[in-house]
C-alpha positions as CSV (number, residue, x, y, z in Angstrom):
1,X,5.5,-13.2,-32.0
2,X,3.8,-16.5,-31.5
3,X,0.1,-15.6,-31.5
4,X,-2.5,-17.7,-30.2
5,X,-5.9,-17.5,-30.7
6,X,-8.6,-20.8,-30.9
7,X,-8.7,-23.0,-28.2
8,X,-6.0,-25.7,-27.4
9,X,-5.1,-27.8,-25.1
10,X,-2.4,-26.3,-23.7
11,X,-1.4,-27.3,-20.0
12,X,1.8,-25.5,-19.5
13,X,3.7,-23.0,-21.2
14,X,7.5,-21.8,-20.5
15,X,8.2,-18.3,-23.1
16,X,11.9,-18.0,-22.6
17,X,12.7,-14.7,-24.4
18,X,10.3,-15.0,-26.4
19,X,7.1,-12.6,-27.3
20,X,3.6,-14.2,-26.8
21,X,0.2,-12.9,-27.8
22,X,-3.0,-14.3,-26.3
23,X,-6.3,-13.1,-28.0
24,X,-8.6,-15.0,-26.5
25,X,-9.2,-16.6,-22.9
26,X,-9.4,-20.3,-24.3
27,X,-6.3,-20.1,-25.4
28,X,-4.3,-19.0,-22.2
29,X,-2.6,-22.4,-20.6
30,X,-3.1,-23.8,-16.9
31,X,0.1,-22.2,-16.2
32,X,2.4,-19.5,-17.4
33,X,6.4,-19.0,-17.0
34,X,7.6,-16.4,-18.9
35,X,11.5,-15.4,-18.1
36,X,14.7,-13.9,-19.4
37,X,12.9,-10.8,-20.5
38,X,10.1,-12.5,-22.2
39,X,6.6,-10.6,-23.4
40,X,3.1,-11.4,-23.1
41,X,0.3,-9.9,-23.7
42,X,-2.9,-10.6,-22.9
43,X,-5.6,-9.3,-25.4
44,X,-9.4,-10.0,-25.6
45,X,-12.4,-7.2,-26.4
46,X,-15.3,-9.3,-24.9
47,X,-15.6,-9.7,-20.9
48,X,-14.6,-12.5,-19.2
49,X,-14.1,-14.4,-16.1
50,X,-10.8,-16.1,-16.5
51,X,-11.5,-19.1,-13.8
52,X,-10.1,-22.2,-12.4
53,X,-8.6,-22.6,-9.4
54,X,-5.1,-23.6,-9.4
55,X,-4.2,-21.7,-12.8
56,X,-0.6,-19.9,-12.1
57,X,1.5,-17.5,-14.3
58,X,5.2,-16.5,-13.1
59,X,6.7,-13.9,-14.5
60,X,10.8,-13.6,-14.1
61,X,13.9,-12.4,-14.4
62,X,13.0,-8.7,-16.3
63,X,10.0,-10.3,-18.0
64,X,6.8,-8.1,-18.4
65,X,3.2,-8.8,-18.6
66,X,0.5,-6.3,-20.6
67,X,-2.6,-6.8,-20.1
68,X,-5.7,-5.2,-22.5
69,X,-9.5,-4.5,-22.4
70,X,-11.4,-7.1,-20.1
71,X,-8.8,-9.3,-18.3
72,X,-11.2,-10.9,-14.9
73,X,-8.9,-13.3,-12.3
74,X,-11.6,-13.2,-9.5
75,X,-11.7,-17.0,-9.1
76,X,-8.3,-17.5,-7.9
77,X,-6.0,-17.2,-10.6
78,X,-2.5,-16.4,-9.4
79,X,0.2,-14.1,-10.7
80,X,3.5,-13.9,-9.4
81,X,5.9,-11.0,-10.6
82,X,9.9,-11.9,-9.7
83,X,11.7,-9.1,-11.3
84,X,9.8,-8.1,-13.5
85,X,6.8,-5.9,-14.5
86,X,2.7,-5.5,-14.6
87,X,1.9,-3.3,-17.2
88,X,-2.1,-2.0,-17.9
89,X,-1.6,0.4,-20.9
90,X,-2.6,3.7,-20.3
91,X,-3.6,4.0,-24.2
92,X,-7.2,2.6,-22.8
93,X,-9.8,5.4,-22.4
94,X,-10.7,3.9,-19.2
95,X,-9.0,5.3,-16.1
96,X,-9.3,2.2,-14.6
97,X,-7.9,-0.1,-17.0
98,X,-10.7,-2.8,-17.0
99,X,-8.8,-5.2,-15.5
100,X,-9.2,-7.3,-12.9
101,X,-6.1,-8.9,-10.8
102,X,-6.8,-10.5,-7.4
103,X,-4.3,-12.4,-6.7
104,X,-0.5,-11.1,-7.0
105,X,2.9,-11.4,-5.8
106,X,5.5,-9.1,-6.5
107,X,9.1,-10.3,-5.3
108,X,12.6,-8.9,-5.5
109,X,11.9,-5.7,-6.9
110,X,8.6,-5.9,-9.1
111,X,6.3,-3.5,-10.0
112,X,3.1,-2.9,-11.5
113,X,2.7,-0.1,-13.9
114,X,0.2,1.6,-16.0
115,X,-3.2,2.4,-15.5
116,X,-5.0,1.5,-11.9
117,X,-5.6,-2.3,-11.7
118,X,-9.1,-3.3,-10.4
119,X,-9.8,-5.5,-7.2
120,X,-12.4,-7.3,-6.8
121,X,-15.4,-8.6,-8.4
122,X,-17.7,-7.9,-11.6
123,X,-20.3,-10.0,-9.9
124,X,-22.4,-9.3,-7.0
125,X,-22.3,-12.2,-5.8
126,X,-18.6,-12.7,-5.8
127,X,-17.1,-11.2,-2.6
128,X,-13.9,-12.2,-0.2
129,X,-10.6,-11.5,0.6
130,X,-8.3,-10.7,-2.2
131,X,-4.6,-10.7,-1.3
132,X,-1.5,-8.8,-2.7
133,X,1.7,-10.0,-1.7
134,X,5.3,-8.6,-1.0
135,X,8.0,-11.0,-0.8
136,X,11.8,-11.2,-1.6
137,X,14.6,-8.8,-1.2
138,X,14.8,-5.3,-2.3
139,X,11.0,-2.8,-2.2
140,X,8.4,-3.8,-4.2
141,X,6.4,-1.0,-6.0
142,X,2.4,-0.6,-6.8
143,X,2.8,2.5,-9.4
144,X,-0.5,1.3,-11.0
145,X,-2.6,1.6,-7.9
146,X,-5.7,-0.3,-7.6
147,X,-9.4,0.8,-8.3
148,X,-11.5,-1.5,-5.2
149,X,-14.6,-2.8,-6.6
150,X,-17.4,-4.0,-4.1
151,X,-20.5,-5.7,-4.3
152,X,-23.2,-3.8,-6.4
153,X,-25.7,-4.0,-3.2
154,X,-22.9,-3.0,-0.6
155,X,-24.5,-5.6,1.1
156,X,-20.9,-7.5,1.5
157,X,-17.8,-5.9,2.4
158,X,-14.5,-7.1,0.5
159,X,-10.8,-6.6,1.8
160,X,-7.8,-6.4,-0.3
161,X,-4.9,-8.0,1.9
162,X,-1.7,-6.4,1.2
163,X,0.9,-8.5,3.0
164,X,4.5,-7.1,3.4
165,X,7.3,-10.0,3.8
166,X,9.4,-7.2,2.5
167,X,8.9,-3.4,1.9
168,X,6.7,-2.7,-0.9
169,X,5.7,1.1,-1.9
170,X,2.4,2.0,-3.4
171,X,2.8,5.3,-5.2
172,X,-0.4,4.7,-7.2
173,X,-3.8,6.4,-6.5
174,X,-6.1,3.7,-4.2
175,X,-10.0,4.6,-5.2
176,X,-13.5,2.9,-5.1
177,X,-15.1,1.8,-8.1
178,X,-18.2,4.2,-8.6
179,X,-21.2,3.0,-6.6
180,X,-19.6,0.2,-5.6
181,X,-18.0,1.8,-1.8
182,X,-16.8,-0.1,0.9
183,X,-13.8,-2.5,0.3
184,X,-11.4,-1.9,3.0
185,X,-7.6,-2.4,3.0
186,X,-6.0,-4.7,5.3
187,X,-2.2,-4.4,6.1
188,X,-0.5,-7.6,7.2
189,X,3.0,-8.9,7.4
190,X,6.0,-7.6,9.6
191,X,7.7,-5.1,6.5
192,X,6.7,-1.8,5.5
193,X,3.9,-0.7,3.5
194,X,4.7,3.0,2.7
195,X,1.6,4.9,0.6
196,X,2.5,7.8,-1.3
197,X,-0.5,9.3,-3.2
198,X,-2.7,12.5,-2.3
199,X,-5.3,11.1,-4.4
200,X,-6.2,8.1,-2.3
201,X,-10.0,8.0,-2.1
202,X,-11.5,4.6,-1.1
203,X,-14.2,5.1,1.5
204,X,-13.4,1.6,3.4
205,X,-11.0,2.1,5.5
206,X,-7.7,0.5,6.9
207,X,-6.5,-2.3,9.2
208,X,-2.7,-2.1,10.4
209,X,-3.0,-5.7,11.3
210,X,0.8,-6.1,11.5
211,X,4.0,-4.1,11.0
212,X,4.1,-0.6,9.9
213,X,1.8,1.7,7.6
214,X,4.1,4.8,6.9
215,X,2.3,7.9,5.4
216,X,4.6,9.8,3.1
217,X,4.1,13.9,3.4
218,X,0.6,15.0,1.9
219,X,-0.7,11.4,1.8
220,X,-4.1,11.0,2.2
221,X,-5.5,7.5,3.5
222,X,-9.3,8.1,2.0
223,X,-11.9,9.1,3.9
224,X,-12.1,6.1,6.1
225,X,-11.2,4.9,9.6
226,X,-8.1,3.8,9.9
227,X,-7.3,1.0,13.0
228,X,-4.0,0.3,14.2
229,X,-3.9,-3.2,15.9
230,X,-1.4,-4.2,19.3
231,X,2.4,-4.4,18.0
232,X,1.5,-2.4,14.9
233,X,2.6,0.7,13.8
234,X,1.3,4.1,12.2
235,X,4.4,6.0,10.6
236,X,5.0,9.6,9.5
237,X,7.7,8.4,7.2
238,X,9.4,11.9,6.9
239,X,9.3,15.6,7.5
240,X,6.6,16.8,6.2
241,X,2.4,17.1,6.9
242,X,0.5,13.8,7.6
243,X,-3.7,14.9,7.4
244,X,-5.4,12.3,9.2
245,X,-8.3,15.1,10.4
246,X,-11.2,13.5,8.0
247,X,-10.2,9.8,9.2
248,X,-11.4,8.5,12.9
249,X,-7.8,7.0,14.1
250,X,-8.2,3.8,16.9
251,X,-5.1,3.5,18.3
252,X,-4.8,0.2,20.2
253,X,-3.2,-0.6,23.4
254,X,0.4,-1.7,22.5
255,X,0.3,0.4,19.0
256,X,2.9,3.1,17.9
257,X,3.0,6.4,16.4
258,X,6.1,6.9,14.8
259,X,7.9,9.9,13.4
260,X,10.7,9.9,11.4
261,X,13.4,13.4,11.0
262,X,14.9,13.1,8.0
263,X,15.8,16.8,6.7
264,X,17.6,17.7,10.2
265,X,15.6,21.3,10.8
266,X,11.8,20.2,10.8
267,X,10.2,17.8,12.2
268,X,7.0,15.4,10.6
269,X,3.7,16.9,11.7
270,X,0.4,14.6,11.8
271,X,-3.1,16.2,12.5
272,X,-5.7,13.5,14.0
273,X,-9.4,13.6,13.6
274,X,-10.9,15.1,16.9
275,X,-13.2,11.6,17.4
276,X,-9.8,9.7,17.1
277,X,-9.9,7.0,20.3
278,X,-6.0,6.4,22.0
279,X,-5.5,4.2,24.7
280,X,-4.4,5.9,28.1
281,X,-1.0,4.9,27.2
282,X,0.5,6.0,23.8
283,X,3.6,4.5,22.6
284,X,5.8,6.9,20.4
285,X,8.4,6.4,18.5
286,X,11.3,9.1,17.4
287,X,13.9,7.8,14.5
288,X,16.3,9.8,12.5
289,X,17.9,8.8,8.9
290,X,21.3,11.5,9.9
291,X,23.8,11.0,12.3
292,X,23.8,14.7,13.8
293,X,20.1,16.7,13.9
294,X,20.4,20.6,13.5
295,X,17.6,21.1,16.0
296,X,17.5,24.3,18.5
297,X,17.6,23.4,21.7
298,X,14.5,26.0,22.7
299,X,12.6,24.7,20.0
300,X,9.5,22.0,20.7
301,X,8.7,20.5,17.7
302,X,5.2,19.5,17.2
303,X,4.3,15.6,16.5
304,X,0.3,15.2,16.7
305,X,-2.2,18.1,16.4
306,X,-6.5,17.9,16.7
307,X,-6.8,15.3,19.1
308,X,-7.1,16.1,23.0
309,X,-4.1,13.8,24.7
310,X,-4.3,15.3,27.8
311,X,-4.0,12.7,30.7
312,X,-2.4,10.2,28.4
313,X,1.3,8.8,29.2
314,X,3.3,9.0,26.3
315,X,6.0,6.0,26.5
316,X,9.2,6.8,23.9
317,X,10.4,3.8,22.8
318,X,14.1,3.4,21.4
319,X,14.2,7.0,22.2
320,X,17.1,8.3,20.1
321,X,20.5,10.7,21.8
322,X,19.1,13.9,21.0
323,X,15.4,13.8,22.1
324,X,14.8,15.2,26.2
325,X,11.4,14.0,26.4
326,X,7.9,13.6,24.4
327,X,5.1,15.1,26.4
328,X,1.6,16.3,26.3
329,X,1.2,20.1,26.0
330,X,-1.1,22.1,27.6
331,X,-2.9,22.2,24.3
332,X,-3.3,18.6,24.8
333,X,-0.8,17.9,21.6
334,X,2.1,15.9,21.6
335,X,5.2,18.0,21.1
336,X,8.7,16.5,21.3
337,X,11.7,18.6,23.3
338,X,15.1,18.3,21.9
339,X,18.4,18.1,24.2
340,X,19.9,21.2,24.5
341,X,23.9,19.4,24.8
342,X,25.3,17.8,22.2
343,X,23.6,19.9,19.4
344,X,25.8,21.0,16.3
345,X,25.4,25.1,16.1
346,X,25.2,25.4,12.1
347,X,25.4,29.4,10.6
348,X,23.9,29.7,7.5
C-alpha cells in the first residue's frame, strides 16, 4: 500500500494495479485514474466537504473504490465507474454509510455495492440537481441504493437525475434521510431504468421524463406521485404484482403502460391509486420474452386494477400475434383477451 496522509501537492494521480490509501481529504489529488484492478480507499473520521469544481476520479477496467466514515462530493466532484466497482463497507454501524456521492457514472457494467450511498447535501443551504449516469454497453447495477437527503427546512426540493444511455438496474433500497423528505427522482435518457426493491421509501416522488421506468414484481416506488411524461413509459417488467395503489399515477397524453409476459401462463398485474389522472386516450403496450404463450383462449387476463377507465380508448401499440384485443371491462379495468387460434394446448 502507498498511504498518504499530510497535504501535497498532488495534481494528478494514475494507480495502475496498485493499492492506494487516502486518510485524509488534503491529500486526495485534482484527479484520480485508478485501472487494471487497482484499490483505493478513501478513509477519514472527521466530516468533510471534499470541494472544487472540476476534481475527477475514473475508476477502470475491474478497479474498485471503498469509501469510509465521512466521504461529502456535494460541490461537484465527479466519479466515473468503467468496469469496475463502488464499495461503502457494510462493517459501518450506520445504515446509510455516511457517505455522500453526487455525481457518478457507471459504464459498461459497473456497480455500486455496499451500504446505501447518500445524495444530496449536509448543508441547508446546499440544494440542486444531483445526477447519476448510465452509459456504455452491457446494464449497469445500483445494489447500494441511495439514502436522498434534503434540505433541513424542506424549504427547497432536490432531484437526483438518473439518466439511462444504457440499462442500468437499481436493486438497492431508495429512502429519505430522516426529517429531511422531499427529494424526488427524476428518470431521463432513452434506456431502461428497472427498480427492484420492496423497500423503496422516499416520499418525493418520480418523473419518467424519458424512456421506460419498469417495476419488477412487488416493487414499491415510495409513497409518492409518480408522473409519466409524453413518449415515456411505465413498465410491469414481468409477471407478477406491480402496487401502485398508495402512489397518484399522471399518465400523460402520448405515455405508455406496458406489460411484459414472461412465464407464459400469468400475466403482470398493476393496481393504480383510485385519484390516478389518464388521459382519454391510453396507450398500452403488450410484449412477450417466449416465442409461443400457453394462454387459454377463454381466459382474460387482467392488466390494471383500482382506477375507473371507463370511457377511455385503449390504443395497443406493437400489439403482439396472440393478443385479440385490450379493452375496458365493465368494472372499468383494463383486461387483455387472448386469440383463441394459434394457441399451443399444453397437458400437464
Amino acid at each position: 500500500y502507498l498511504t498518504l496522509g499530510a497535504a501535497n501537492a498532488l495534481k494528478n494521480m494514475i494507480a495502475d494495479n496498485a493499492d492506494i490509501v487516502f486518510t485524509t481529504k488534503t491529500a486526495r489529488p485534482t484527479g484520480l485514474i485508478a485501472r487494471n484492478s487497482a484499490s483505493v480507499l478513501l478513509v477519514d473520521y472527521g466530516y468533510y466537504s471534499d470541494s472544487g469544481s472540476g476534481k475527477k476520479y475514473t475508476f477502470k477496467s475491474g478497479s474498485i473504490l471503498s469509501a469510509l466514515y465521512n466521504l461529502a462530493s456535494e460541490n461537484r466532484v465527479e466519479y466515473v465507474f468503467d468496469d469496475s466497482t463502488l464499495c461503502v463497507p457494510t462493517l459501518i454501524a450506520e445504515q446509510d454509510g455516511l457517505n455522500y456521492f453526487n455525481y457518478i457514472t457507471l459504464r459498461n457494467g459497473a456497480k455500486a455495492i455496499g451500504n446505501p450511498l447518500r445524495c444530496g447535501s449536509g448543508h441547508d443551504s446546499v440544494y440542486g440537481t444531483w445526477i447519476y449516469a448510465s452509459d456504455g454497453l452491457g446494464t449497469n447495477r445500483l445494489d447500494a441504493g441511495v439514502c436522498l437527503v434534503n434540505t433541513k427546512t424542506g424549504a427547497q426540493n432536490s432531484t437526483l437525475v438518473i439518466d439511462t444511455a444504457t440499462d442500468m438496474v437499481v436493486s438497492g433500497r431508495i429512502c429519505d434521510f430522516s426529517g429531511r423528505a422531499g427529494t424526488r427522482l427524476a428518470k431521463r435518457g432513452d434506456a431502461p431504468l428497472t427498480l427492484e426493491s420492496d423497500g423503496n421509501t422516499w416520499s418525493g416522488g418520480i418523473d419518467v421524463e424519458a424512456g421506460t421506468l419498469a417495476l419488477a414484481p412487488g416493487v414499491s416506488v415510495g409513497t409518492g406521485d409518480v408522473a409519466v411524461d409524453a413518449d415515456a413509459t411505465l413498465a410491469v417488467s414481468s409477471s407478477g404484482v406491480v402496487d401502485l395503489s398508495v402512489n397518484a399515477l399522471t399518465l400523460n397524453d402520448g405515455a405508455t403502460l406496458a406489460f411484459n409476459f414472461t412465464d407464459r401462463e400469468t400475466a403482470p398485474t398493476l393496481s393504480l391509486n383510485a385519484a390516478s389522472t389518464l388521459p382519454s386516450t391510453i396507450n398500452v403496450k403488450v410484449t412477450t420474452s417466449v416465442a409461443n404463450m400457453k394462454l387459454k383462449a377463454s381466459r382474460r387476463y387482467l392488466l390494471a386494477t383500482g382506477c375507473n377507465l371507463t370511457g377511455k380508448t385503449v390504443n395497443v401499440i406493437d400489439k403482439p400475434e396472440w393478443v385479440a384485443s385490450v379493452v375496458v371491462n365493465g368494472d372499468g379495468n383494463l383486461e387483455l383477451i387472448p386469440k383463441s387460434k394459434g394457441l399451443i394446448i399444453t397437458f400437464y
